[in-house]
C-alpha positions in Angstrom: 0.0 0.0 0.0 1.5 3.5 -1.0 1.9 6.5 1.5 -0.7 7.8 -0.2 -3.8 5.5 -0.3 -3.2 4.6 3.1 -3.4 8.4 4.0 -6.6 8.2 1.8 -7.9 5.2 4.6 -6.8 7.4 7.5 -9.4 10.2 6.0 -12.0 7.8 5.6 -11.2 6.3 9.0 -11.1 9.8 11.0 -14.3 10.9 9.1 -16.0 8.1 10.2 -14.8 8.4 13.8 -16.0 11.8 13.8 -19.2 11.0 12.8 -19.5 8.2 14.9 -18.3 10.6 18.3 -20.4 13.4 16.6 -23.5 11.5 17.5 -22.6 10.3 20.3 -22.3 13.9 21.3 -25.6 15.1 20.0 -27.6 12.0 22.1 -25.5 11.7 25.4 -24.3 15.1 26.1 -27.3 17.6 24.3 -29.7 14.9 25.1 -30.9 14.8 21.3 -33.4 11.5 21.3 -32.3 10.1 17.8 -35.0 9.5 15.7 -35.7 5.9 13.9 -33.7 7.3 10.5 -31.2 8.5 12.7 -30.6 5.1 14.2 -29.9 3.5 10.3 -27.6 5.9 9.8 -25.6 5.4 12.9 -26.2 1.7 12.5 -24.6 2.0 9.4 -21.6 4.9 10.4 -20.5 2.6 13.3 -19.7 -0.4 11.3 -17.3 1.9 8.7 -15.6 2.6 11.8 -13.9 -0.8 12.7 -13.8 -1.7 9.5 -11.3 1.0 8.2 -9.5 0.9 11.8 -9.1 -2.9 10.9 -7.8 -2.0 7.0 -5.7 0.8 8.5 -3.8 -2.1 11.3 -3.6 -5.0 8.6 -2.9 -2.2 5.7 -5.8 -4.0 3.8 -7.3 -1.9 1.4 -9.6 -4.2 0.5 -11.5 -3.0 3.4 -12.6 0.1 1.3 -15.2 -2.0 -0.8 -16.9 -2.6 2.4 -17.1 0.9 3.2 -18.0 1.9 0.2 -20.9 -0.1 0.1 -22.2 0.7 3.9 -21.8 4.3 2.6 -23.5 4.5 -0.3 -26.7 2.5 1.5 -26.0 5.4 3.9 -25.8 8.4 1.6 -29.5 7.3 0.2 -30.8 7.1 3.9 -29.2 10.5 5.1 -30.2 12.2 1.7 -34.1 10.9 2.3 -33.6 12.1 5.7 -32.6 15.1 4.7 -35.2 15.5 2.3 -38.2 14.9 4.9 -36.3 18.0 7.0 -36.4 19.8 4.1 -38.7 19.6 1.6 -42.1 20.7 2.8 -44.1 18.2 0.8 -42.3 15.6 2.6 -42.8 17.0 6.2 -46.4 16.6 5.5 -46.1 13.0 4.7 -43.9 11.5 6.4 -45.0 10.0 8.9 -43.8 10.1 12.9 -40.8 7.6 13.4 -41.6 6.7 16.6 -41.4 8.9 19.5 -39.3 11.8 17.5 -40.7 13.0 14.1 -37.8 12.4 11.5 -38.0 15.4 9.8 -37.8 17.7 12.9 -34.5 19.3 13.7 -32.7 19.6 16.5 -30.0 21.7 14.9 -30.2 24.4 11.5 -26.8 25.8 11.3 -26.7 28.6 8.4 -30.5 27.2 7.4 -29.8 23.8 5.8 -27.0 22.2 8.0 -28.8 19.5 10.2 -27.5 16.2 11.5 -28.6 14.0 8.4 -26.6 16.4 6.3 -23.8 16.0 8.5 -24.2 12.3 8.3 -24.7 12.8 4.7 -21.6 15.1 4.2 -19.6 12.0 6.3 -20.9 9.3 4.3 -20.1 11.2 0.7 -16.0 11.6 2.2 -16.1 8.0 2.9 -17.5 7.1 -0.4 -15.2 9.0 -2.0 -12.1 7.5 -0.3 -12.8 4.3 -0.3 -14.2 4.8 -4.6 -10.2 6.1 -4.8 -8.8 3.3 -2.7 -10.9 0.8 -5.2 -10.1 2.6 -8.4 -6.0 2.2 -7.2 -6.3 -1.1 -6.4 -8.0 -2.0 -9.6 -5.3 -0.2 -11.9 -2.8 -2.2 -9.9 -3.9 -5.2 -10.9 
């Protein structure tokens, strides 16, 4: 593995961890109750983030094909999440997710950053990563 793809595994890794402490933050600490979409996306964040730590300890690149697909499943949750916060036709519709409505909003930073684009913004970086980590292992063959 060259300096550089495994630098590209380290980004993927840390965005994931950050993600991953990011909620963590937002449930424990601020007390935000998660919603039910909120849940898959952490259920599918948490799982990039051994996998890479593994890929990064064996120096396995291979690992990127499985984080690549948890985050493209996770880039169309976050992105339909995101899309019930946002788009009023949705709010209407959607119905509640259990005890917390999934298209209210605990946070609106600037007037469109909420935690499913956050989630959304951390699953695209991974994507991307581990879609160069594949493409580079693919012209090494």
């Amino acid at each position: 593995m060259t300096k550089k793809i495994e630098n590209i595994l380290i980004v993927a890794w840390l965005t994931s961890f950050t993600a991953m402490l990011g909620s963590l933050y937002f449930s424990v600490i601020r007390q935000f109750e998660p919603c039910s979409l909120c849940w898959y996306q952490r259920i599918l964040m948490y799982p990039i983030v051994i996998i890479l730590l593994i890929g990064i300890i064996r120096r396995d690149t291979t690992a990127a094909i499985y984080s690549f697909i948890f985050s493209i499943i996770g880039i169309l949750v976050s992105s339909y999440h995101y899309a019930n916060q946002k788009l009023p036709f949705l709010q209407d519709a959607v119905p509640s997710c259990g005890r917390v409505p999934c298209s209210g909003q605990y946070i609106n930073w600037f007037g469109f950053v909420t935690i499913p684009f956050l989630a959304l913004t951390a699953f695209t970086i991974i994507a991307l990563c581990s879609l160069i980590i594949i493409r580079n292992n693919k012209e090494r063959e």
